[in-house]
PyMOL Python script that loads the backbone (N, CA, C, O; Angstrom):
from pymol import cmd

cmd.read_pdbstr("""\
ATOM      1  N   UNK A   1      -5.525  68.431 -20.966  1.00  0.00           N
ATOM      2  CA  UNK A   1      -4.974  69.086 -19.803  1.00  0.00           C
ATOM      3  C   UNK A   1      -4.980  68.100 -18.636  1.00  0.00           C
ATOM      4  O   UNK A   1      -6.042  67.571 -18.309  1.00  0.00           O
ATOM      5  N   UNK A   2      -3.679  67.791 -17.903  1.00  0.00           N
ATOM      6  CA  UNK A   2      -3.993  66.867 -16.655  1.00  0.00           C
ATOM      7  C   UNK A   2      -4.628  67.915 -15.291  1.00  0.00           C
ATOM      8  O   UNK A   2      -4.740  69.121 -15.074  1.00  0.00           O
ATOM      9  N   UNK A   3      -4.945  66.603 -14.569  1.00  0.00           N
ATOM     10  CA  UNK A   3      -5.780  66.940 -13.567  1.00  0.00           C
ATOM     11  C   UNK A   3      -4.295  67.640 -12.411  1.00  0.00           C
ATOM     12  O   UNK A   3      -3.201  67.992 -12.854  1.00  0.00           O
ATOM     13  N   UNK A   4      -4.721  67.673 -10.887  1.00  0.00           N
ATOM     14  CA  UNK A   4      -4.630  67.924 -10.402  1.00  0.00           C
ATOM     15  C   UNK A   4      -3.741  66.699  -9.837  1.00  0.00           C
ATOM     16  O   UNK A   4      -2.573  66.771  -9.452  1.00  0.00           O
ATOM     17  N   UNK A   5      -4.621  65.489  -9.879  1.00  0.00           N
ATOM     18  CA  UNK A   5      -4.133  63.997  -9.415  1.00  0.00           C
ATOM     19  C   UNK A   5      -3.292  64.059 -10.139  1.00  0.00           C
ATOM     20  O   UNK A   5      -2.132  63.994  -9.731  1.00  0.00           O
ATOM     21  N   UNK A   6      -3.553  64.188 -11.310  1.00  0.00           N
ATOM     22  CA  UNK A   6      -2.390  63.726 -12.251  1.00  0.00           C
ATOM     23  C   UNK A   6      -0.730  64.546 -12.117  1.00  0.00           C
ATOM     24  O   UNK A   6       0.413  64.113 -12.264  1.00  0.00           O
ATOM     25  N   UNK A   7      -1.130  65.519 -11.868  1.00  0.00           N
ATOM     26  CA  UNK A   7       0.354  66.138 -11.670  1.00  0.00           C
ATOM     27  C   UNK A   7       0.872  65.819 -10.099  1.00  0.00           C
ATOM     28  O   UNK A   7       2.088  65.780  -9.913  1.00  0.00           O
ATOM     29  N   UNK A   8       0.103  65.627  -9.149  1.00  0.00           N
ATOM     30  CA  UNK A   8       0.435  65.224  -7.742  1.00  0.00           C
ATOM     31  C   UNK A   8       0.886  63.773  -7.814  1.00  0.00           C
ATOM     32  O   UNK A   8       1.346  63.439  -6.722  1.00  0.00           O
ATOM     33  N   UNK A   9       0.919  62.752  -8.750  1.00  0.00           N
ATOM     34  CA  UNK A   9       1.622  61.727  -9.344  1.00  0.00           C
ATOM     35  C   UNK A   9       2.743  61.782  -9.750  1.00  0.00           C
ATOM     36  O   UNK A   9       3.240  60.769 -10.243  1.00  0.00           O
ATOM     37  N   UNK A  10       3.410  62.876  -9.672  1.00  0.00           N
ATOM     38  CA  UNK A  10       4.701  62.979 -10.234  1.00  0.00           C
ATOM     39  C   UNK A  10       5.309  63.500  -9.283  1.00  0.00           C
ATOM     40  O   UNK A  10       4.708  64.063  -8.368  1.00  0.00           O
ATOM     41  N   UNK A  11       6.829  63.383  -9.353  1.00  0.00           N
ATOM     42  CA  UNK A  11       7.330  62.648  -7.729  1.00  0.00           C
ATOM     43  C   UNK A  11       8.364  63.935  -8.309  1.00  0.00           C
ATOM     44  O   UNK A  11       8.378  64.135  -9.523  1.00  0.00           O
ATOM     45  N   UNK A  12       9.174  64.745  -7.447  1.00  0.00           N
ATOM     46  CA  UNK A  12      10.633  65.249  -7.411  1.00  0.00           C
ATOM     47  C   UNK A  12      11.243  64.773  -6.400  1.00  0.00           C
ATOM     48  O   UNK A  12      10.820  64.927  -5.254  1.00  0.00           O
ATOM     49  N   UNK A  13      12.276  64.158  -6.679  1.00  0.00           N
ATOM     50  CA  UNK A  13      13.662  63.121  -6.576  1.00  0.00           C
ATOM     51  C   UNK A  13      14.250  64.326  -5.945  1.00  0.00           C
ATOM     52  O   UNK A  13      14.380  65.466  -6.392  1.00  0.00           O
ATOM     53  N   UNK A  14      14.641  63.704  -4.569  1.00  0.00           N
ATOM     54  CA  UNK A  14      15.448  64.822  -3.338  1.00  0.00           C
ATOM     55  C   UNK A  14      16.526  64.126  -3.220  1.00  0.00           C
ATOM     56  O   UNK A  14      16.362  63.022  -2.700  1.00  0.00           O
ATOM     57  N   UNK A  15      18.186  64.561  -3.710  1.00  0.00           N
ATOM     58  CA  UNK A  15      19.313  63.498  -3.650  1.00  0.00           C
ATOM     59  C   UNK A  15      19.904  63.957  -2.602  1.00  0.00           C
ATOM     60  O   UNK A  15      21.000  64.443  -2.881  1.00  0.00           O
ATOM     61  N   UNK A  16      19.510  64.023  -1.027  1.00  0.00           N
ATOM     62  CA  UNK A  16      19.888  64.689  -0.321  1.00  0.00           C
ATOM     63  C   UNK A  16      21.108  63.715   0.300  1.00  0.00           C
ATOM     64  O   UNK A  16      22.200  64.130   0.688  1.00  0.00           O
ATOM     65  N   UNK A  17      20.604  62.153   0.297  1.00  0.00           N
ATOM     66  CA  UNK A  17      21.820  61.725   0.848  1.00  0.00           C
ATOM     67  C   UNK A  17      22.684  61.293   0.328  1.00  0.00           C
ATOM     68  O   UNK A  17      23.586  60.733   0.950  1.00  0.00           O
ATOM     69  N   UNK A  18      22.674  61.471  -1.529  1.00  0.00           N
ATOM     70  CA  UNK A  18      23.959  61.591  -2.007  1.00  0.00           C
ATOM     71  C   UNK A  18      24.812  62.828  -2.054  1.00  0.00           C
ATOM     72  O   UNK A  18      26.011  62.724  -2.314  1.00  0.00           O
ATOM     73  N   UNK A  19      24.313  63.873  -1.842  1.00  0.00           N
ATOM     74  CA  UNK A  19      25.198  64.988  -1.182  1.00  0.00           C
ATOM     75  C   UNK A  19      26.131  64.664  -0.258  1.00  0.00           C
ATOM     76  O   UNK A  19      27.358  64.763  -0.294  1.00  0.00           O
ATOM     77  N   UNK A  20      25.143  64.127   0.859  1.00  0.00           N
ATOM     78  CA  UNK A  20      25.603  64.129   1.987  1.00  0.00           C
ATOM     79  C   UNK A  20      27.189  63.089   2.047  1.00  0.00           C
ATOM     80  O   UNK A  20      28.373  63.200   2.365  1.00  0.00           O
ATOM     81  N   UNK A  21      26.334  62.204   1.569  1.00  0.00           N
ATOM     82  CA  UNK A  21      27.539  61.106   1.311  1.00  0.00           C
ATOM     83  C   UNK A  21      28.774  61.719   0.628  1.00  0.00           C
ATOM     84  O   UNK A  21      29.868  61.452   1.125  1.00  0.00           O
ATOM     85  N   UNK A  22      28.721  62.461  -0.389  1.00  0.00           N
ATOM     86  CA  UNK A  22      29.681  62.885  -1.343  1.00  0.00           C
ATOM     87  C   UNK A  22      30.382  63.600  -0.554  1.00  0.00           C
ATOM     88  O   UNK A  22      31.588  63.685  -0.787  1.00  0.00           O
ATOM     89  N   UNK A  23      29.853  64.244   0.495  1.00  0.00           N
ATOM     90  CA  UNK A  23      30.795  65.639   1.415  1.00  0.00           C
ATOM     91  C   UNK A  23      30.824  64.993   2.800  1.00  0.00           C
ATOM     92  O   UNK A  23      30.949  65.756   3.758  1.00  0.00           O
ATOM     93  N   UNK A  24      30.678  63.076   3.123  1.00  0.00           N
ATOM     94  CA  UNK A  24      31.168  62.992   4.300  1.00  0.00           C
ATOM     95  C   UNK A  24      30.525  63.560   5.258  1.00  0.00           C
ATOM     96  O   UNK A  24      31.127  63.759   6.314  1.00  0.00           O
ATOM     97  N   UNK A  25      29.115  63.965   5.117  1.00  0.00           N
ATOM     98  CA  UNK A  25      28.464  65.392   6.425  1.00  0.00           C
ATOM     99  C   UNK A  25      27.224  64.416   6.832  1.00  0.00           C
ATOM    100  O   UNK A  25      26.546  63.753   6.047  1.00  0.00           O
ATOM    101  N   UNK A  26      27.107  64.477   8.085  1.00  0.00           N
ATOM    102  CA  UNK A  26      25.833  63.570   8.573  1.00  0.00           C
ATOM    103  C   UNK A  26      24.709  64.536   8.572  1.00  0.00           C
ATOM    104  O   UNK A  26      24.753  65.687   9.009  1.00  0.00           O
ATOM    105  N   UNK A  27      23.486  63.810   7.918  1.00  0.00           N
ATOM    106  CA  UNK A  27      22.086  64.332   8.332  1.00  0.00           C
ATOM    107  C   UNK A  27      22.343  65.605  10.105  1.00  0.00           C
ATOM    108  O   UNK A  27      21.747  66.681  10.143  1.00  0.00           O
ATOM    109  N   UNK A  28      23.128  65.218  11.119  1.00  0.00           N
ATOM    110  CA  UNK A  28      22.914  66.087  12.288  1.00  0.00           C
ATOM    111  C   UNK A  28      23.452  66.973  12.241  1.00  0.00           C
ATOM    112  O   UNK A  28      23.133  68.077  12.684  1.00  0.00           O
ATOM    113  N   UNK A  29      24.550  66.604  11.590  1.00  0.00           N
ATOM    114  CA  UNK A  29      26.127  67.809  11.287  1.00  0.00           C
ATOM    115  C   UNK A  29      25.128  69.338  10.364  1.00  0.00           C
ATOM    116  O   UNK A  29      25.306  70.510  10.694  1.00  0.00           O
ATOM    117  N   UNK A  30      24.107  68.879   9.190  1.00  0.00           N
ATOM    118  CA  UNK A  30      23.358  69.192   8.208  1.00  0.00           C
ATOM    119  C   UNK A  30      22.302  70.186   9.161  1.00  0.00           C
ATOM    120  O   UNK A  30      22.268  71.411   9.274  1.00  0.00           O
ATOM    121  N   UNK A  31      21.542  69.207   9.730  1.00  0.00           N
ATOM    122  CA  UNK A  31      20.982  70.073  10.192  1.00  0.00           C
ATOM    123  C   UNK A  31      21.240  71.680  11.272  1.00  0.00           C
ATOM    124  O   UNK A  31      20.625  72.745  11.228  1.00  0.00           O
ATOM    125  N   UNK A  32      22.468  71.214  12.217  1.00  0.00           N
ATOM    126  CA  UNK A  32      23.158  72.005  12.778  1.00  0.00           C
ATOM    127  C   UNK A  32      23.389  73.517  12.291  1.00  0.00           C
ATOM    128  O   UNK A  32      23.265  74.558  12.936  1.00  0.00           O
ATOM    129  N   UNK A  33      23.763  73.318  10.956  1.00  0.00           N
ATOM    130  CA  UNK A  33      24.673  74.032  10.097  1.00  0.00           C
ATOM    131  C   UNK A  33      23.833  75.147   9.279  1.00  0.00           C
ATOM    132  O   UNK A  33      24.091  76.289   8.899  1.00  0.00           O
ATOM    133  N   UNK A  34      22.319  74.000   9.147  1.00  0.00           N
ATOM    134  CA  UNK A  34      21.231  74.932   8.603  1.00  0.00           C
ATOM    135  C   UNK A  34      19.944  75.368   9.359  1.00  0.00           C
ATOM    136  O   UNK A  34      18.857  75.660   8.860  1.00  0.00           O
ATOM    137  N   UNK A  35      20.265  75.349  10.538  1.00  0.00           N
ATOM    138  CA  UNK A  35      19.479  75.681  11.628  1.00  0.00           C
ATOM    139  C   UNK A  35      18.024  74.929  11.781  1.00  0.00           C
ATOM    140  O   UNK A  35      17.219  75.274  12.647  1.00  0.00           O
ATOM    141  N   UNK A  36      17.767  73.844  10.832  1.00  0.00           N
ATOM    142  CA  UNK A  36      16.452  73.130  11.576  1.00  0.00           C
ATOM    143  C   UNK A  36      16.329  72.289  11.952  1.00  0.00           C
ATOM    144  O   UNK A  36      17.426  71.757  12.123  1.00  0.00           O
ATOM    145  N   UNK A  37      15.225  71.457  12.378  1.00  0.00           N
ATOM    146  CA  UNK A  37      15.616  70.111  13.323  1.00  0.00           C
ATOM    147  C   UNK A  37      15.511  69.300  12.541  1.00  0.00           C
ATOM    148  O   UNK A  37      14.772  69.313  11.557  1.00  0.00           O
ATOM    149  N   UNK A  38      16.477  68.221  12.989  1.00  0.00           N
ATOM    150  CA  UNK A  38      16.490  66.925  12.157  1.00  0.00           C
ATOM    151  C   UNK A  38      15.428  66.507  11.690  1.00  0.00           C
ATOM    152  O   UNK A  38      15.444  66.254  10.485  1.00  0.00           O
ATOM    153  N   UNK A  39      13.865  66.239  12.613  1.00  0.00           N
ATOM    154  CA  UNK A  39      13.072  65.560  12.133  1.00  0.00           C
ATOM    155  C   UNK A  39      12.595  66.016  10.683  1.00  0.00           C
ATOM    156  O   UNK A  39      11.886  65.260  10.019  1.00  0.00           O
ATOM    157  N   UNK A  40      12.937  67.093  10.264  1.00  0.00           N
ATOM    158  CA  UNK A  40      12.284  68.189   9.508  1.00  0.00           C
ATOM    159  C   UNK A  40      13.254  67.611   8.223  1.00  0.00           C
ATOM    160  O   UNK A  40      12.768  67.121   7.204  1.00  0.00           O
ATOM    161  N   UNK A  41      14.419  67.734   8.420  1.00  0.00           N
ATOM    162  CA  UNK A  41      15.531  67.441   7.308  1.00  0.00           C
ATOM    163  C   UNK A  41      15.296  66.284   7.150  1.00  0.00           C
ATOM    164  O   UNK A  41      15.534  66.031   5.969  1.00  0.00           O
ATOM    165  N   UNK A  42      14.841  65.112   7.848  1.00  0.00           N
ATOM    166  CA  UNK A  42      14.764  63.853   7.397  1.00  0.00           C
ATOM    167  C   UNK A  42      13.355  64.015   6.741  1.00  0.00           C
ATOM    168  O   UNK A  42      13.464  63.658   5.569  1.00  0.00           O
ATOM    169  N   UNK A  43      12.183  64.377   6.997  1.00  0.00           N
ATOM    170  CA  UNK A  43      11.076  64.237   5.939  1.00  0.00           C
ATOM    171  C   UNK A  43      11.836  64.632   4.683  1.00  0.00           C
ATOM    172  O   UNK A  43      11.750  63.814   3.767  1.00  0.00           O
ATOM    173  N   UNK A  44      12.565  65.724   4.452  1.00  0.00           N
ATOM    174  CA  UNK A  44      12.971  66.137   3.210  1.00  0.00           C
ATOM    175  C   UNK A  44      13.441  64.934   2.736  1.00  0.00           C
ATOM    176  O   UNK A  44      12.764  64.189   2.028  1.00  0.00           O
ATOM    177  N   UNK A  45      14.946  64.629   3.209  1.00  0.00           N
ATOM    178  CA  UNK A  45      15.319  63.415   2.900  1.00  0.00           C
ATOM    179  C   UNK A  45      14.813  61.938   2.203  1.00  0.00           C
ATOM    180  O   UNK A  45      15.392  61.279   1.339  1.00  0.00           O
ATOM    181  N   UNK A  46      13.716  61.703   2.790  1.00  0.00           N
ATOM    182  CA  UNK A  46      13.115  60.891   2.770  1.00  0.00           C
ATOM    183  C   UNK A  46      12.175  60.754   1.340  1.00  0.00           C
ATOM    184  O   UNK A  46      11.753  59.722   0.818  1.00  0.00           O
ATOM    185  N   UNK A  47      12.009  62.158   0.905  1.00  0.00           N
ATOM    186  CA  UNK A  47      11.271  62.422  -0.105  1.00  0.00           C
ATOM    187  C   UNK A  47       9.749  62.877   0.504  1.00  0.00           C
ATOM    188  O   UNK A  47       8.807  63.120  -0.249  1.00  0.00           O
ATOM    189  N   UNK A  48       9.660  62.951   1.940  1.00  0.00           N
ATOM    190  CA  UNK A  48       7.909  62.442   2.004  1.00  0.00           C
ATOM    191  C   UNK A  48       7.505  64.113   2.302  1.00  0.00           C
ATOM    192  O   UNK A  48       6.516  64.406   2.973  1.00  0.00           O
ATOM    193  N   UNK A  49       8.406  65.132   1.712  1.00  0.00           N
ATOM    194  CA  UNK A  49       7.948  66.747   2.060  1.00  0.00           C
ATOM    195  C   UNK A  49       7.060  67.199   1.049  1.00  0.00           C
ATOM    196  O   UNK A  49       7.494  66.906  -0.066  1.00  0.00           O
ATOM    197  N   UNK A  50       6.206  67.677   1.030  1.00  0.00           N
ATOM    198  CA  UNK A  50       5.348  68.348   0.433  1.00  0.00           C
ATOM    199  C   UNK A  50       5.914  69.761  -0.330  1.00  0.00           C
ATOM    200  O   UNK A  50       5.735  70.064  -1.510  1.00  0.00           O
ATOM    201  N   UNK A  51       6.518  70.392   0.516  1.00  0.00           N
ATOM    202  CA  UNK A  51       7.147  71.967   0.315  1.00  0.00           C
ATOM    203  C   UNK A  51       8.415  72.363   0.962  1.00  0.00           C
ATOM    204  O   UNK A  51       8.436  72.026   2.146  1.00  0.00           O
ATOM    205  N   UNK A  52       9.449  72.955   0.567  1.00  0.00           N
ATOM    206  CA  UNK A  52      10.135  73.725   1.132  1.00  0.00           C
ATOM    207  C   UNK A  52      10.722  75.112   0.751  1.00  0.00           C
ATOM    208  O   UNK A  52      10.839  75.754  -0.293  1.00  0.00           O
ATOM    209  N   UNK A  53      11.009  75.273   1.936  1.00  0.00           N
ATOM    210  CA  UNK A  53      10.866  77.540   1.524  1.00  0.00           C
ATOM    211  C   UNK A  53      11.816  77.505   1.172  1.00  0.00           C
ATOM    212  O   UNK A  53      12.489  76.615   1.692  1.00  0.00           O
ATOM    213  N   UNK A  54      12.559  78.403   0.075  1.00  0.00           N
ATOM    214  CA  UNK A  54      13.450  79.216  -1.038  1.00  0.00           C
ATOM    215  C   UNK A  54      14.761  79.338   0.664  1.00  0.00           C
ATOM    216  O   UNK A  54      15.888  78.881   0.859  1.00  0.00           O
ATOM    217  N   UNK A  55      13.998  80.012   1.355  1.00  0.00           N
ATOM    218  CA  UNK A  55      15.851  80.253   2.405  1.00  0.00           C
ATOM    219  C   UNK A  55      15.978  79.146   2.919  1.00  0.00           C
ATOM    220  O   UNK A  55      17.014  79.130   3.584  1.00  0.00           O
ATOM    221  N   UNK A  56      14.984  77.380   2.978  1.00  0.00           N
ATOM    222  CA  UNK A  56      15.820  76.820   3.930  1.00  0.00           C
ATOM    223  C   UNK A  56      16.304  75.672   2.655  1.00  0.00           C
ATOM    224  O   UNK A  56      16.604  74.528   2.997  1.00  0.00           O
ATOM    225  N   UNK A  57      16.357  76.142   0.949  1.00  0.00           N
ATOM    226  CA  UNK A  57      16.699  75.473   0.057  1.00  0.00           C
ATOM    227  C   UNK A  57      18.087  76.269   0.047  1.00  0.00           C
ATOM    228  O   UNK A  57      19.180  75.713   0.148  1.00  0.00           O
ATOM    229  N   UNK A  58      17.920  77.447  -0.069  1.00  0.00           N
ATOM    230  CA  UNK A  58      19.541  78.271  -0.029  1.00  0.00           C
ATOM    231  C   UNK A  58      20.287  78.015   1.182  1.00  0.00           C
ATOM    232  O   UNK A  58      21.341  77.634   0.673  1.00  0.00           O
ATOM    233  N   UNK A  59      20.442  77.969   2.201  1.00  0.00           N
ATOM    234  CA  UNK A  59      20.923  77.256   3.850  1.00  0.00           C
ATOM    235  C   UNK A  59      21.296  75.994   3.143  1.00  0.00           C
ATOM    236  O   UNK A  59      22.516  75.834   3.158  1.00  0.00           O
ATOM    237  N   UNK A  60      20.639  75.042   2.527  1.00  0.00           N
ATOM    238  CA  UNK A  60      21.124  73.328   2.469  1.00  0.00           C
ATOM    239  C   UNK A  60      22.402  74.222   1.183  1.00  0.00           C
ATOM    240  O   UNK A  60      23.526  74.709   1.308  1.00  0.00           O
ATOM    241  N   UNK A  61      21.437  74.050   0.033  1.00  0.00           N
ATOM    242  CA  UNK A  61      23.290  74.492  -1.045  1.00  0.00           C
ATOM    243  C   UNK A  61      24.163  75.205  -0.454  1.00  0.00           C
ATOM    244  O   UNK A  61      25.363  74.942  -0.532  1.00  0.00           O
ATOM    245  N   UNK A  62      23.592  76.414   0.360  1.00  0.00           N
ATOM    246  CA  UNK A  62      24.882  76.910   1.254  1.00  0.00           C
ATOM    247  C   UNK A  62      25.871  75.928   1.975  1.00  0.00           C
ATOM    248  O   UNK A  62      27.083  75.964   1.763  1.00  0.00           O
ATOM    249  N   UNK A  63      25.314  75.107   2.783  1.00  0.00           N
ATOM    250  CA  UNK A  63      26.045  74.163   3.356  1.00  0.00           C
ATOM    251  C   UNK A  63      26.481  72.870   3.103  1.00  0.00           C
ATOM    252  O   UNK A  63      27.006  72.119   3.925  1.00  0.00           O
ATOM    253  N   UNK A  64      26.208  72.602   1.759  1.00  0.00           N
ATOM    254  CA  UNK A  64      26.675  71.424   1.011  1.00  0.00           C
ATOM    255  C   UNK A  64      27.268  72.364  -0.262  1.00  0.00           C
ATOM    256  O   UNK A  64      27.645  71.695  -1.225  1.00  0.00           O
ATOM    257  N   UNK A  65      27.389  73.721  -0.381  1.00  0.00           N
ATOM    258  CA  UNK A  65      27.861  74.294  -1.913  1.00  0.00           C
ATOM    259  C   UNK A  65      27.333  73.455  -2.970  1.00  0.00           C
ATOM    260  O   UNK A  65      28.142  72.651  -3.434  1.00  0.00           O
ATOM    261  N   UNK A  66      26.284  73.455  -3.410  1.00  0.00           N
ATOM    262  CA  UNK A  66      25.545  72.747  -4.200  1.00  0.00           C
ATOM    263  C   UNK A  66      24.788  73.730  -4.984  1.00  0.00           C
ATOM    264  O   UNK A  66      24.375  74.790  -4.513  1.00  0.00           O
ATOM    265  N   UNK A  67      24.618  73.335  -6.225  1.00  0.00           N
ATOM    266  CA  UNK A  67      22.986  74.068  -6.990  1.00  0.00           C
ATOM    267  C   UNK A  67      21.825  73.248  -6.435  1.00  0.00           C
ATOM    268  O   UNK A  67      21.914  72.100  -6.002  1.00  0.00           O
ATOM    269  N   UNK A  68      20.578  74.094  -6.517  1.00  0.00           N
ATOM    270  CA  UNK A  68      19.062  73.402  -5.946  1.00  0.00           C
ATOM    271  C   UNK A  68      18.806  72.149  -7.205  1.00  0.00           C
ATOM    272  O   UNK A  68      17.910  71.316  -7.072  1.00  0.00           O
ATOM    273  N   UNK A  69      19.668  72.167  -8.336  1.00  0.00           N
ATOM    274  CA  UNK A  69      19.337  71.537  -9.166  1.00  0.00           C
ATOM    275  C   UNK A  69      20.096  69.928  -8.959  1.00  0.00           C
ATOM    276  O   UNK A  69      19.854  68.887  -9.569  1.00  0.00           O
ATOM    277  N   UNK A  70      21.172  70.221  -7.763  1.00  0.00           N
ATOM    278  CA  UNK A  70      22.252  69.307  -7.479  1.00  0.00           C
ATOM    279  C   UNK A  70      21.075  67.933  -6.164  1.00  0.00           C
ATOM    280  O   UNK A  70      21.110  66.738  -5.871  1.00  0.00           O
ATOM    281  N   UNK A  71      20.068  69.388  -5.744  1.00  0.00           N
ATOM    282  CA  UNK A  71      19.656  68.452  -4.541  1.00  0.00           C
ATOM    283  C   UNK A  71      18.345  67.955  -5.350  1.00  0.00           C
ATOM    284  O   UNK A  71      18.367  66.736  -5.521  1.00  0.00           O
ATOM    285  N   UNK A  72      17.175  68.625  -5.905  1.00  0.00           N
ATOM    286  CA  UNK A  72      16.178  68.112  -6.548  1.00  0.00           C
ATOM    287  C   UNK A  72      16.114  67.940  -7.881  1.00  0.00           C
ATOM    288  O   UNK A  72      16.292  68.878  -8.658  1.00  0.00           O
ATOM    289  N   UNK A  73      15.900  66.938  -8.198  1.00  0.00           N
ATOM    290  CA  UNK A  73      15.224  66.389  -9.586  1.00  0.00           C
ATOM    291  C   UNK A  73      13.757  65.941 -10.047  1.00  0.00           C
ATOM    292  O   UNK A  73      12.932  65.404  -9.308  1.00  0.00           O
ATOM    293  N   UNK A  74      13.605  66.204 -11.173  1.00  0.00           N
ATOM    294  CA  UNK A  74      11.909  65.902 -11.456  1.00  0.00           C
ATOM    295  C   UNK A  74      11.872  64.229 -12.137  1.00  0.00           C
ATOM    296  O   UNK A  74      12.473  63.934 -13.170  1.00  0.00           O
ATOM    297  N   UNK A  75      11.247  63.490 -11.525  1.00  0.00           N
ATOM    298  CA  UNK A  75      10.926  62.519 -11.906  1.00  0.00           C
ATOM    299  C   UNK A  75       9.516  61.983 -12.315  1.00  0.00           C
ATOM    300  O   UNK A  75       8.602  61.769 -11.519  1.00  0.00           O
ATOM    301  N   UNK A  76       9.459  61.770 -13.850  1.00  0.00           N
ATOM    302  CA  UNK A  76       8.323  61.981 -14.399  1.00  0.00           C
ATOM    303  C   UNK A  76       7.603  61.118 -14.553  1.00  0.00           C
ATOM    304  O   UNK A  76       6.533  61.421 -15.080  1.00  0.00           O
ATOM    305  N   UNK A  77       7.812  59.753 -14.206  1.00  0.00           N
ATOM    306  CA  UNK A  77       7.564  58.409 -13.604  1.00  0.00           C
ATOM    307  C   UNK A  77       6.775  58.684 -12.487  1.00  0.00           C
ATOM    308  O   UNK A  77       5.608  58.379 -12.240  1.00  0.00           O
ATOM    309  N   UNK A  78       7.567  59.281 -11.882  1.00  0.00           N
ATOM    310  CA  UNK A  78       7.531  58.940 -10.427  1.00  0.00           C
ATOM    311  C   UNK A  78       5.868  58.948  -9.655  1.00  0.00           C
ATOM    312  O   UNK A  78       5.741  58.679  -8.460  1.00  0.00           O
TER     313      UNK A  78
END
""", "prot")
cmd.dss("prot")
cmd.show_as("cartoon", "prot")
cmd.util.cbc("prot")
cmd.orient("prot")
């Protein structure tokens, strides 16, 4: 059975700015659209978020029309 460490070693892959890129929409335009502040959307971005809540994952696919599966991936490396 892994530990605790051991599963906090494994990374999920946030492709937020290949969305973004793909639909032409800036990180500000993004945030605008999904009502939170940039600094907040860029931790996501960045990968360095810990958690995010179910409505402000439905708000981003809402506003990129995306599946949650389009923005996160599990990387088992990672």
């Amino acid at each position: 059975m892994r530990t605790w460490k051991e599963w906090s070693d494994m990374a999920i892959a946030v492709r937020l700015d290949d969305l973004l890129h793909d639909r032409r929409m800036t990180l500000t335009e993004l945030a605008e659209r999904v009502d939170i502040t940039l600094a907040n959307l860029s931790i996501l971005k960045t990968g360095k978020a810990r958690a995010i809540r179910f409505s402000t994952l439905e708000a981003i696919c809402r506003a990129l029309d995306c599946q949650p599966g389009d923005l996160l991936g599990f990387d088992a490396g990672g």
